[in-house]
Every structure is written in structure tokens, then in C-alpha cells.
Steps between C-alpha positions, in 0.01 A plus 500: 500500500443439153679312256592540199674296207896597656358334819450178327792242437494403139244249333766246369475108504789512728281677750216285527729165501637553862478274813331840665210313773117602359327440884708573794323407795670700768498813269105435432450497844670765609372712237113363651565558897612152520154362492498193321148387483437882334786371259341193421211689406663757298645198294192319467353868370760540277486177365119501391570874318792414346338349215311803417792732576744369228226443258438882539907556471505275176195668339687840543800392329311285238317803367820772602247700750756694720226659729359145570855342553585744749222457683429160504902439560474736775217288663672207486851662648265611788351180576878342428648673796338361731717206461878786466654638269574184238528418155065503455561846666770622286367344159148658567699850574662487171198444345341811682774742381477377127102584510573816644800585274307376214786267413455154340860341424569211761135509599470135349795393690409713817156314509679152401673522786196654760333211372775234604582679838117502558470165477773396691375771779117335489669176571750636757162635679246145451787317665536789788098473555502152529760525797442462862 
């Protein structure tokens, strides 16, 4: 199914300041046929790209290239749900439809907050990898 901007709650601060959880466990592992070393590995993955995901996100909406920001937000949502549907998930999403829909207002906030919900997710995962 695709989305499209009506399928996307709105970009406000309000949004982005909830007590929604970034790395269910359960959910991950459902979502991965409950295979926990695969998860583990999926984090650690995730973890190394990251860097170079965002700074692909960023350079998007630094220079206002929709094509790149949909695509590069779209890469990031893919490699995102391996962990649910979250905030990372739902931030990067946004981002996605505002490449495609060649729309910049909120982008700056929409990143702000895929940025803060990223981080939190990274750690979420490091502390999840160093488990038993």
C-alpha cells in the first residue's frame, strides 16, 4: 500500500515529544521470526550504517533535493523496520512523503526530531546487543 501525506499524523512538536517506546523487543522479534541472535545482528548492522544513512537524510534537506530525500529517507525507513513500526520509522516516513511531494515546510523539524528518535533508537539497540 502506499502512503501518502493524509496517511501521515501531523509533524508538530507535540508529536515527537511523546513517551511512544523507540525499540520494542517483543515487537522486533516477532516482526524477525523470533530469532534473536539474527536480531542482534540486524542491530549491530544498523548501527554501523546509521551514520552514513542520516548524513545522506541531512545532505538532502541541507541542499532541498526532494529526489535524494525520498530516497535516502526511504532507505533508512526500510532498514528502521526491522526494529517495528516506531518513532525512527515514522519520522523517516514523513521525510519520504515530503521528498516525494516536493514539500519542504516542517522538514527542519521532521528531521530534528528523526534525528533525536534515532539516537535514542541506536542506544535502545547497543544496550539490546550487549544483552544475554
Amino acid at each position: 500500500m502506499k502512503a501518502n501525506s493524509n496517511d501521515i499524523t501531523d509533524c508538530s512538536e507535540e508529536k515527537w515529544l511523546n513517551d511512544e517506546t523507540v525499540f520494542d523487543k517483543d515487537d522486533a522479534l516477532k516482526i524477525n521470526g523470533d530469532e534473536e541472535e539474527f536480531l542482534k545482528e540486524l542491530a549491530e548492522m544498523f548501527i554501523d550504517d546509521f551514520p552514513e544513512q542520516i548524513s545522506l537524510v541531512e545532505k538532502a534537506v541541507n541542499i532541498r533535493d526532494s529526489n535524494a530525500l525520498e530516497k535516502s529517507a526511504h532507505k533508512l525507513k526500510g532498514a528502521v523496520a526491522n526494529f517495528g513500526k516506531n518513532t525512527v520509522f515514522k519520522a523517516a516516513l514523513s521525510l519520504e512523503m515530503m521528498g516525494r511531494e516536493n514539500r519542504w515546510d516542517d522538514v527542519e523539524e521532521t528531521y530534528g526530531a528523526l534525528t533525536r528518535e534515532a539516537e535514542r533508537l541506536v542506544y535502545a539497540l547497543r544496550e539490546f546487543v550487549k544483552s544475554k
